[in-house]
C-alpha positions in Angstrom: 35.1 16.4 20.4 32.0 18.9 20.5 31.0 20.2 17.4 31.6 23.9 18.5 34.9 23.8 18.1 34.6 23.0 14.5 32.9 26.6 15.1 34.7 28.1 17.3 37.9 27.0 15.0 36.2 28.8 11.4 35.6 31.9 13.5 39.4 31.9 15.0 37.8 31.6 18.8 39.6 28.5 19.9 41.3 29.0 23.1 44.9 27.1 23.5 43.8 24.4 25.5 40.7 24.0 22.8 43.3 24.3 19.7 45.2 21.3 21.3 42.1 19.3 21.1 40.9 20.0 17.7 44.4 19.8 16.4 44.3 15.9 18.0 40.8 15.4 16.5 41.6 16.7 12.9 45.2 14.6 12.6 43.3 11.2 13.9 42.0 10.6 10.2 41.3 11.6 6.5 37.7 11.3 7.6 38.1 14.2 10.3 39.9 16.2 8.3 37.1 15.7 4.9 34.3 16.3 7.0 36.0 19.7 8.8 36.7 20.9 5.2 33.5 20.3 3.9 32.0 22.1 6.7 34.4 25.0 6.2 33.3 25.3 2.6 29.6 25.3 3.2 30.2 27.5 6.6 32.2 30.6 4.0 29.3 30.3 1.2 26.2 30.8 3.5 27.2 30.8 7.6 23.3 31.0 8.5 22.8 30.8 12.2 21.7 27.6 13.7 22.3 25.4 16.6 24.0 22.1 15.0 25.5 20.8 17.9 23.2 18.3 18.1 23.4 16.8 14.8 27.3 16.8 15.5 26.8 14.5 18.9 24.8 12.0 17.1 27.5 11.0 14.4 30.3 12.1 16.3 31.2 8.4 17.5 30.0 6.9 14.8 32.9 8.5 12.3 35.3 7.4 14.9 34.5 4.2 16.1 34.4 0.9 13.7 30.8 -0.6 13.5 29.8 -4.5 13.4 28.5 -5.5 10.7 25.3 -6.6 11.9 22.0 -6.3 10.5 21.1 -3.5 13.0 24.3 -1.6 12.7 23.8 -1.7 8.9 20.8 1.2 9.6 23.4 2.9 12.1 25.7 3.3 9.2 23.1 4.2 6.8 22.1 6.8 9.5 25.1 8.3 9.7 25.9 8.9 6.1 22.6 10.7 5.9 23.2 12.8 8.8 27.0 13.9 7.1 25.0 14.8 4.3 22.0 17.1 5.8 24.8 18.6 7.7 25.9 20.4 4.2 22.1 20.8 3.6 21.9 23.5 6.7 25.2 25.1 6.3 24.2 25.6 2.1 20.4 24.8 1.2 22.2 25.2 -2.6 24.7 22.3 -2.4 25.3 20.1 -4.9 25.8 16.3 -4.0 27.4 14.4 -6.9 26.8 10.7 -7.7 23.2 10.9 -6.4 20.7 9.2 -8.6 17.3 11.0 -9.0 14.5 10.4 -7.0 11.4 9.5 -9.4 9.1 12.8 -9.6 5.8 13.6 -10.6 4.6 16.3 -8.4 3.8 19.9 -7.3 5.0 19.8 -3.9 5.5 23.3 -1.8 7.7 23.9 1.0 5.5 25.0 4.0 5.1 28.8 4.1 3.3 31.0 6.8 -0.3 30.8 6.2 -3.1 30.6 8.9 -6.9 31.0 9.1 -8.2 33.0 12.0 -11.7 32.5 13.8 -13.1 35.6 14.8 -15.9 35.7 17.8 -18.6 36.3 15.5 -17.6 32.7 14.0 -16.0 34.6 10.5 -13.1 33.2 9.1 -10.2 35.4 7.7 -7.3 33.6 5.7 -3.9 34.9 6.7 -1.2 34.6 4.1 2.1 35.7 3.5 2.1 38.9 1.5 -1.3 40.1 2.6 -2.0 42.3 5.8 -5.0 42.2 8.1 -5.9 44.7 10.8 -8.8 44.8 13.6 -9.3 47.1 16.5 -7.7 44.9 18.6 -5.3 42.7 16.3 -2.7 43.0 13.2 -1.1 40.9 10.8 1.5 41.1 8.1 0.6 37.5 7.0 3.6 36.3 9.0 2.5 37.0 12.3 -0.4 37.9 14.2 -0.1 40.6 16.7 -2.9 41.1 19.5 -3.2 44.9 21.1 -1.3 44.7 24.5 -3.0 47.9 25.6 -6.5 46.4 25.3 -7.7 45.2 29.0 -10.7 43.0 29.4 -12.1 43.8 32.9 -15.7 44.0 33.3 -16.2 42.5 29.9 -16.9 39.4 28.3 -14.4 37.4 27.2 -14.4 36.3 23.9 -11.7 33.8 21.9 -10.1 33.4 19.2 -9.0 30.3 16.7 -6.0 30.2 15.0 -5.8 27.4 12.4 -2.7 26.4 10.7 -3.2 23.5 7.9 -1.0 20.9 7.0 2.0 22.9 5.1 1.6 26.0 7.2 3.1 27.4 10.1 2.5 30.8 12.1 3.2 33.1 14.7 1.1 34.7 17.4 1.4 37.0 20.2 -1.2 37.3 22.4 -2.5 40.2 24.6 -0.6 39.1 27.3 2.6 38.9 25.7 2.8 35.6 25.5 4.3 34.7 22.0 3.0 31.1 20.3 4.8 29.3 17.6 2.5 26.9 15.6 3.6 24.0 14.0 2.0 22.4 10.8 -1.5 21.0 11.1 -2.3 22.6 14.7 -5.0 24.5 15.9 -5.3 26.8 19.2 -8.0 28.7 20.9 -7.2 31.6 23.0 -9.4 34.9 25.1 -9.2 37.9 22.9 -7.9 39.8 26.3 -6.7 38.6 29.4 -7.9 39.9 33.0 -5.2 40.6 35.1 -5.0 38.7 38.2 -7.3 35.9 36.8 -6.4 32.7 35.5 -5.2 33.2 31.6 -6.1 30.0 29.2 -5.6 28.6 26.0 -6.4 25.2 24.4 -4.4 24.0 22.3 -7.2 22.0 20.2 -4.5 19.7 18.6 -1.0 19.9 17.1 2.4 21.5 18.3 2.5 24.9 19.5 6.0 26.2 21.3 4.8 29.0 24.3 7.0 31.8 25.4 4.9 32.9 28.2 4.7 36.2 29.7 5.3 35.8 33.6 2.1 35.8 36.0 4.4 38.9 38.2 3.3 41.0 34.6 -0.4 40.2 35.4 -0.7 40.6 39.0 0.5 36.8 39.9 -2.0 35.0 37.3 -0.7 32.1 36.0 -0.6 30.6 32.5 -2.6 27.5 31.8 -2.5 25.6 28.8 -4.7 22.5 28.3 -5.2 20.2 25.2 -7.5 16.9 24.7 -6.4 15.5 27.8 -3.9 17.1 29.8 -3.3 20.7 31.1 -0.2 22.7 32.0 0.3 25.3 34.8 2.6 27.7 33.9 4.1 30.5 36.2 6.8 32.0 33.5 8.5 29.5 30.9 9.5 28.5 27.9 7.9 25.0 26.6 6.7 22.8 23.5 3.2 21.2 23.2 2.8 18.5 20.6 -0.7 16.7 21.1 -1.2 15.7 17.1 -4.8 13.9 16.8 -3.3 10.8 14.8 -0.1 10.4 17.6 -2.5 9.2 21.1 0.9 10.4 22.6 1.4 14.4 24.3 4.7 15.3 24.6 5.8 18.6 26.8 9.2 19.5 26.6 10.0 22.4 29.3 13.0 24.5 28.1 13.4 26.9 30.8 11.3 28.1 33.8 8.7 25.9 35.5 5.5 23.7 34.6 2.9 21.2 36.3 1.4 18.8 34.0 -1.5 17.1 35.3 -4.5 14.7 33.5 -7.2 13.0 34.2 -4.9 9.8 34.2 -2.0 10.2 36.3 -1.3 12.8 39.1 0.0 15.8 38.3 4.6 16.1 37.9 6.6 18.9 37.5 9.0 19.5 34.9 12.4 20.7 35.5 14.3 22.4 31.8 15.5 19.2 30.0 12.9 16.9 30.7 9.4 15.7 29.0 6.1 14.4 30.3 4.7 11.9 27.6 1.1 11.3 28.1 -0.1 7.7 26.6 -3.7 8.0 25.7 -3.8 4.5 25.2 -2.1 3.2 27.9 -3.6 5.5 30.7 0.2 6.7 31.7 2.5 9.2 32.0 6.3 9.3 32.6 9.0 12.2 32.9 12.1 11.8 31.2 15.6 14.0 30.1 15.2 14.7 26.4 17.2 16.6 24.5 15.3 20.2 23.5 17.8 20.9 20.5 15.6 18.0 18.9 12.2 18.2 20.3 11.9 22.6 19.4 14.2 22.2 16.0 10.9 23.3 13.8 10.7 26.2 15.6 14.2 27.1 14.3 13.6 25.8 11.0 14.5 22.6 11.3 14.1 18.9 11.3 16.3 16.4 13.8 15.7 13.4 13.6 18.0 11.1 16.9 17.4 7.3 15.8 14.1 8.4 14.8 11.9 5.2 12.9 11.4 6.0 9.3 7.5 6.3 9.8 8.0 8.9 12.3 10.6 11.0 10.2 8.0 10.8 6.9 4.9 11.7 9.2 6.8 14.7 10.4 7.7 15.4 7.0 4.1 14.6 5.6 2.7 17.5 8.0 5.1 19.9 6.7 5.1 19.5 2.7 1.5 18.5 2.9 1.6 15.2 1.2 0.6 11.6 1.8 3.2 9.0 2.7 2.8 5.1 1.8 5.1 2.4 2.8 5.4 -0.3 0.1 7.0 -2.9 2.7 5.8 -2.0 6.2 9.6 -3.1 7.6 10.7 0.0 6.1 8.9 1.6 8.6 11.2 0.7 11.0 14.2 1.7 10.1 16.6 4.0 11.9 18.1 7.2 11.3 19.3 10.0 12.5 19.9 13.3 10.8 19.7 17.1 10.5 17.7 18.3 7.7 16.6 22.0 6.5 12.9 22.9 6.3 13.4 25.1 3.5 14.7 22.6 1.3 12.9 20.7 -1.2 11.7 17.8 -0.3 13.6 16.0 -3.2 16.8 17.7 -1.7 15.6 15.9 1.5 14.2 12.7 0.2 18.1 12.4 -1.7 19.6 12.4 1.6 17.8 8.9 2.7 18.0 7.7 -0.8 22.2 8.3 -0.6 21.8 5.2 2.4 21.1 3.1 -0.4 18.2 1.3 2.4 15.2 3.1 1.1 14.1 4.6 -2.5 11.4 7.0 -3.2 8.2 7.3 -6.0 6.3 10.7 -5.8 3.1 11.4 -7.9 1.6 14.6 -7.5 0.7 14.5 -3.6 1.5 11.2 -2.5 5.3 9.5 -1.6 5.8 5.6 -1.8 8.3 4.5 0.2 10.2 1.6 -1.5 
């Protein structure tokens, strides 16, 4: 069963065939029936909106369908009960969950907020942070966003660019003179013109990181298209949607296209073009590149405020979540590194809220002192 009709059946949409289904689904077990009612619970006390679907489709067959007890299947299990539990996290970031034991603390550790340092084209450096505003002839910022002047046209003059610089713990929002709207993730960096020329090729680097692009269409600037280019790659655009994440530490690219069109070319494999659905990833090391269907729900959930993780290695998941709460991460047996799960979790949670939700597997335990996390 699809997770929107869990939904679809709180909000009293459910058409008759769909009410036949879920009504099948919710007599099948007590299971089906604990689950729907702690997602009812959660859904009355703070019904945010946010696309869970995919967090449903990961666990779905795995709270119908026995498991071998194999040594492999044991992390699938694990993986599962952590995923039931982040579930609550996004429906109420204030949930209580009872029988967990604490994770050992010693820290000051901040949820990331919006903060940013722009690079002006006389090299000075202006610190954007929530709560403070900033305003230039040609830009404005509330501390959450950055805003370039649309009006502003750059013909006949000499373009100048921009950095925007968001640290580990940071993320931020830009539009540019174009239009085109960027969403940067933790630890990512991006230079851009100041003003576009219409009719002329309009560029941005994206120095390293994750950056999400809503692009203006090239039939607003008299058929220019939109090129993006990072360490080793670049990205023709004519009018899209896409995610970018070239972090420095990663020797990996990943472009997901969500909707429109792109070409993604290199230096080490000709160039392939990217129907909505599918990724290039780029292999520095390997000198390859290969298209595949992902799933976008996963690859842009930051952008929405998320985490999802599908059968994600452990080291992945605590690199991701290193970036974001700013802290080192340390494996005390490198097999833990390796270990599967799968889960939605809340970015606006605590990270002890979020390190409890592994910790409920029983498979991995947690030591934090002041910015650092051993994994144990």
């Amino acid at each position: 069963m699809e997770f929107k009709l869990i939904i679809k059946k709180l909000n009293n949409n459910l058409s008759e065939e769909e009410a036949i289904i879920f009504s099948k689904w919710y007599q099948e077990s007590d299971t089906h029936r604990t689950y729907f009612e702690n997602v009812k619970a959660n859904h009355q006390n703070n019904p945010i909106d946010v696309n869970v679907e995919k967090g449903w489709n990961a666990i779905a067959t795995k709270i119908d369908t026995p498991v071998e007890r194999k040594a492999y299947w044991k992390y699938a299990i694990a993986a599962s009960i952590a995923l039931l539990i982040s579930l609550t996290y996004v429906f109420n970031t204030n949930t209580d969950i009872q029988g967990l034991e604490p994770t050992l603390v010693e820290h000051n550790i901040s949820i990331g907020i919006n903060k940013a340092t722009l690079t002006l084209e006389d090299g000075s450096n202006i610190n954007l942070i929530k709560g403070e505003t900033y305003t230039a002839d040609n830009l404005k910022s509330n501390g959450e966003q950055l805003i370039y002047n649309a009006e502003q046209n750059a013909f006949n003059r000499e373009i100048a660019f921009n950095f925007l610089t968001v640290p580990r713990g940071g993320e931020f929002f830009v539009k540019l003179q174009d239009g085109t709207q960027v969403w940067l993730n933790a630890d990512s960096q991006i230079k851009y013109p100041v003003t576009f020329v219409d009719g002329a090729a309009r560029q941005v680097e994206l120095i390293y990181g994750e950056a999400y692009f809503d692009v203006s269409p090239s039939t607003a600037h008299k058929g220019s298209h939109f090129m993006v280019k990072t360490m080793s790659q670049n990205i023709e655009v004519i009018g899209t949607e896409f995610n970018v994440k070239a972090y420095k530490d990663e020797g990996i690219i990943y472009s997901t296209l969500v909707e429109g069109k792109v070409s993604v070319g290199s230096n080490l494999s000709n160039n392939k073009d990217l129907e909505p659905g599918e990724q290039s990833i780029l292999n520095l090391q390997k000198n390859s590149m290969e298209v595949i269907t992902t799933d976008i729900t996963t690859d842009t959930a930051w952008k929405n405020g998320l985490f999802i993780f599908d059968k994600e290695p452990l080291k992945n998941i605590m690199t991701s979540l290193s970036r974001w709460y700013d802290v080192s991460i340390s494996f005390e047996d490198k097999k833990m590194e390796n270990i599967i799960f799968s889960g939605v979790l809340n970015r606006s949670n605590n990270i002890n809220d979020l390190l409890d939700s592994f910790k409920e597997t029983n498979e991995v335990g947690f030591t934090i002192k002041n910015n650092n996390i051993l994994v144990h």
